[in-house]
C-alpha positions in Angstrom: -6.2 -14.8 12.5 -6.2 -14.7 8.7 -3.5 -12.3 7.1 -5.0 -9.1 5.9 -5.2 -9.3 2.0 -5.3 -5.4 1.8 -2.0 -3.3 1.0 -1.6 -0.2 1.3 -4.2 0.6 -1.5 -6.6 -2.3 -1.9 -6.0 -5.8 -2.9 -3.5 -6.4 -5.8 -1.5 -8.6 -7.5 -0.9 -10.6 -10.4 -4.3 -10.7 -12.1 -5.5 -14.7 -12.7 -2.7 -15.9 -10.2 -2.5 -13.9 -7.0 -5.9 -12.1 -7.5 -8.0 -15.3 -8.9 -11.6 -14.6 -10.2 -12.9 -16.5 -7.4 -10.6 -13.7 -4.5 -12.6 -11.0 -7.0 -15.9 -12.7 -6.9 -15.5 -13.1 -3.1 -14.6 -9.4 -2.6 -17.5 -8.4 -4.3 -19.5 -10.3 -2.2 -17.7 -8.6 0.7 -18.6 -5.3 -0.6 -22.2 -5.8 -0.5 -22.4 -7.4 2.8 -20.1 -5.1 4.6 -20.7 -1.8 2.2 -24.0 -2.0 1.5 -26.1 -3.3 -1.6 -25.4 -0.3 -4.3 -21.6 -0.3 -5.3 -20.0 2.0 -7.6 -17.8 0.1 -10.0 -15.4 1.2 -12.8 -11.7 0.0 -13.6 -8.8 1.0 -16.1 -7.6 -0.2 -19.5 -5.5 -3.3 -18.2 -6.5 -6.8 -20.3 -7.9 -8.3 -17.0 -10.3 -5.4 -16.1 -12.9 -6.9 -18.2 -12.2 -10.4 -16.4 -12.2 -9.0 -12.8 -15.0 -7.0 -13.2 -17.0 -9.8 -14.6 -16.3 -11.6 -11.3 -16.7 -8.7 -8.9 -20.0 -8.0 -10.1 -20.8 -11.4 -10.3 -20.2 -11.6 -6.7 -21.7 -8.2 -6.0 -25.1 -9.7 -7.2 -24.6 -13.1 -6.0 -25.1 -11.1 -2.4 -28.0 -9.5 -3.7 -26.1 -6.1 -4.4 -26.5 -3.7 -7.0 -23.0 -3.0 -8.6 -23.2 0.7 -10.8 -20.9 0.3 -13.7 -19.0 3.3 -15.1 -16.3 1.3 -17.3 -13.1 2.3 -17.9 -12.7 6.0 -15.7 -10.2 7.2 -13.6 -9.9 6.2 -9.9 -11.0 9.6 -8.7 -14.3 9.5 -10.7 -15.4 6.1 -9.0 -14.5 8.2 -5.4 -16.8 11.0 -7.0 -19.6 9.5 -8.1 -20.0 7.3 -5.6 -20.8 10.4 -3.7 -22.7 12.2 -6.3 -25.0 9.3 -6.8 -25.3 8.5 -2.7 -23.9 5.0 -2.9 -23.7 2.6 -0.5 -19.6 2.0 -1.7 -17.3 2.2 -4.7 -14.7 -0.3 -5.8 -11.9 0.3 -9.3 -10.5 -2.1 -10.6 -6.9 -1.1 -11.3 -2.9 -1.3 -10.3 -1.9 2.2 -10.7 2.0 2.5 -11.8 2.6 -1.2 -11.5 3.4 -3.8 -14.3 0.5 -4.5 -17.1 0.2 -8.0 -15.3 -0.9 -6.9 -12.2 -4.0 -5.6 -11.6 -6.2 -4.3 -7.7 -9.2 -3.9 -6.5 -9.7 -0.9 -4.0 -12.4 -0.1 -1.9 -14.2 3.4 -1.2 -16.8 4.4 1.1 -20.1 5.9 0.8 -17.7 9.3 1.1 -15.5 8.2 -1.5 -12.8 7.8 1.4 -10.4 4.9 1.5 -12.0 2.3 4.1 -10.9 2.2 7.5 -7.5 -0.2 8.2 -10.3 -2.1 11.1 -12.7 -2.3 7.8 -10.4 -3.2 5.1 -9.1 -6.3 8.2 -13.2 -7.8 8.8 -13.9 -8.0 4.9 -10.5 -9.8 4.7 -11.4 -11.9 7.6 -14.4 -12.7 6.0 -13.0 -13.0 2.8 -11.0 -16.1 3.6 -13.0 -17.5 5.7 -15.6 -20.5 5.1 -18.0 -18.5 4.5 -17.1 -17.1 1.6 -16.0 -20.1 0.2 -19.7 -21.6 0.4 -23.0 -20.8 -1.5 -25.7 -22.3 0.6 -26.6 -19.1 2.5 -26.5 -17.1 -1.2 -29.8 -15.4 -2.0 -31.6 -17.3 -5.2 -34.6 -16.0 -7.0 -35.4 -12.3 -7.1 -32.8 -11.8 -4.2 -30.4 -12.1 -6.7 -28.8 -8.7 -7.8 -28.5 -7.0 -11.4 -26.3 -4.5 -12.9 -27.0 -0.9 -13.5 -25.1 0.8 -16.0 -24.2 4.5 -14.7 -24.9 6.5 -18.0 -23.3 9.7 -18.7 -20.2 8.7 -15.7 -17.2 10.5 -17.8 -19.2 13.4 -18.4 -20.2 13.5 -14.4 -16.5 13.6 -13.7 -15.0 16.0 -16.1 -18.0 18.4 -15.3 -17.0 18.3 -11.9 -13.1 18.9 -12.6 -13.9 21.8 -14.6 -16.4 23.1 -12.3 -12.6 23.6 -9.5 -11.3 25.6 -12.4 -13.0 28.9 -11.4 -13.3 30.1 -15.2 -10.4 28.7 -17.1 -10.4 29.4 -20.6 -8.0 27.7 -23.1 -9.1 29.3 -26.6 -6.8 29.6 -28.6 -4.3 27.1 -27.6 -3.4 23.7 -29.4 -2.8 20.8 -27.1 -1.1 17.7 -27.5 -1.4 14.6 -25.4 -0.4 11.4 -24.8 -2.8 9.8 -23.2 -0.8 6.4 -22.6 -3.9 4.5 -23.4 -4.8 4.5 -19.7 -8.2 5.4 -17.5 -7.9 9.0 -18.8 -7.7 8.2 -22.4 -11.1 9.5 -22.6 -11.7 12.5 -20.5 -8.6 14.6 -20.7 -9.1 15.4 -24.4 -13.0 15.8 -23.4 -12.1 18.3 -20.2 -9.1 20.2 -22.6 -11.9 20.6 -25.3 -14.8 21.4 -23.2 -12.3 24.5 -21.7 -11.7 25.4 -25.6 -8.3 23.9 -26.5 -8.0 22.5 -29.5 -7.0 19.0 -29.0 -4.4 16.4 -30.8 -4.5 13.1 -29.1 -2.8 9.9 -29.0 -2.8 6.5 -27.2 -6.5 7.1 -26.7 -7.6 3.6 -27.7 -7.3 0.5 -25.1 -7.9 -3.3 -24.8 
């Protein structure tokens, strides 16, 4: 039986070596097949987001999927709106704490739940089978998928985070952050300002 290419949280390693365009493009064929056809996507500021999304959604619509791309978001938001917008699945593109070298994919449900470990094991089954290495059984024509920008996905998230605050105010107060150029670069100083702070932020720009 084929080892099971998911870790603990999703499939990761050393973007362009360990997780090749083509293990991307064939996950995102995966998703559509096993997931369903409309897939949340988003990812975080590492260099070789752009490059593994490009093949994940490739793949996505290869399968005849839909992929819904928020760009660069935090993890949680993809989990969120995945929900919000009644998805068949989300997928972000990112590595967490790990070296800027590495990058992941992981996988939600249509709850925004991490997949089950019987799940995560058929897709990677699948996924190195000879299957997925062929393109004769792809869709061609107008089976063929297409992207679908998610408009307004940063504002979707930090509406909902503000919405668990039960009334915060933060007039008054001067904030300072450091955003590390990271998935939050955008919607922390949005949320702090939206609450009333009055915002100084740094690191906010990203490959």
């Amino acid at each position: 039986m084929p080892q099971n290419i998911f870790g603990t949280d999703g499939v990761r390693g050393v973007a362009n070596a360990d997780l090749s365009c083509d293990l991307a493009f064939r996950l995102g064929r995966a998703a559509t097949k096993f997931l369903g056809p409309d897939i949340c996507v988003g990812r975080d500021t590492r260099l070789s987001g752009t490059m593994l999304e490009s093949a994940l959604t490739a793949g996505i619509m290869a399968e005849g999927g839909r992929p819904h791309c928020c760009g660069v978001i935090p993890t949680p938001a993809v989990a969120l709106l995945t929900v919000q917008n009644d998805l068949d699945g989300g997928i972000v593109i990112s590595a967490s704490h790990n070296p800027p070298e590495f990058n992941g994919i992981k996988f939600f449900s249509r709850k925004g739940m991490k997949l089950p470990d019987a799940v995560e094991e058929e897709i990677s089954a699948w996924v190195m089978s000879e299957e997925a290495m062929a393109a004769d059984t792809l869709p061609t024509g107008a089976g063929v998928g297409h992207i679908i920008k998610m408009k307004d996905a940063r504002k979707a998230y930090v509406d909902h985070a503000i919405s668990t605050l039960d009334g915060l105010k933060l007039d008054g107060l001067v904030v300072a952050v450091d955003c590390g150029h990271g998935a939050s670069c955008q919607t922390t100083p949005a949320a702090l300002q939206r609450l009333g702070a009055t915002v100084h932020a740094i690191n906010t720009d990203y490959c």
